[in-house]
C-alpha angles and dihedrals in degrees: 000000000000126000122208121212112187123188142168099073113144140134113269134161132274104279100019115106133229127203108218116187140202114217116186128205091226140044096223076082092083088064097058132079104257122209135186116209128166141204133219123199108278086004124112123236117288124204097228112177119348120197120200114236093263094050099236094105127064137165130192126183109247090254088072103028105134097004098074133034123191122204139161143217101202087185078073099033086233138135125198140198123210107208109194126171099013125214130200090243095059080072108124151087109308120206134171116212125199131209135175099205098016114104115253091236090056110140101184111090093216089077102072117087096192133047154183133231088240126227136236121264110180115172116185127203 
């Protein structure tokens, strides 16, 4: 079992950035596919930015091209997305999700073995 620990959530203004991170509770982490998705109220679950296990590949969904950059430091088990230009409608939960055989560009949520509890992102206009 691995457990995902996000942080960085908050409520910030149209244009700032927020760094959210993924902390998980064992190294065999490093060696999974890690994803970001989010969820708006009354929304369903979006895949948002995916990073292979060795951290060369990444995806991002073309609503966030340009504006977010995942990465990850596998010597701290730990994933990371760069939030940059924030829109109002970036505002959700959002959650990492972590899989050892799942590619790292897998939209569909029930892929992914492990998750998060998910943190809050609100971005006002």
């Amino acid at each position: 079992q691995v457990q995902l620990i996000e942080s960085g959530g908050g409520l910030v203004q149209a244009g700032d950035s927020l760094r959210l991170s993924c902390a998980a509770s064992s190294h065999t982490f490093t060696r999974y596919a890690v994803g970001w998705f989010r969820q708006a109220p009354g929304r369903e679950r979006e895949f948002v930015a995916g990073i292979s296990w060795t951290g060369v590949i990444t995806y991002y969904v073309d609503s966030v091209k340009g504006r977010f950059t995942i990465s990850r430091d596998n010597a701290k088990s730990t994933v990371y997305l760069q939030m940059n230009s924030l829109k109002p409608e970036d505002t959700a939960v959002y959650s990492c999700a972590a899989d050892p055989t799942t590619d790292y560009d897998n939209k569909n949520p029930r892929s992914w073995s492990f998750w998060g509890q998910g943190t809050q992102v609100t971005v006002s206009s």
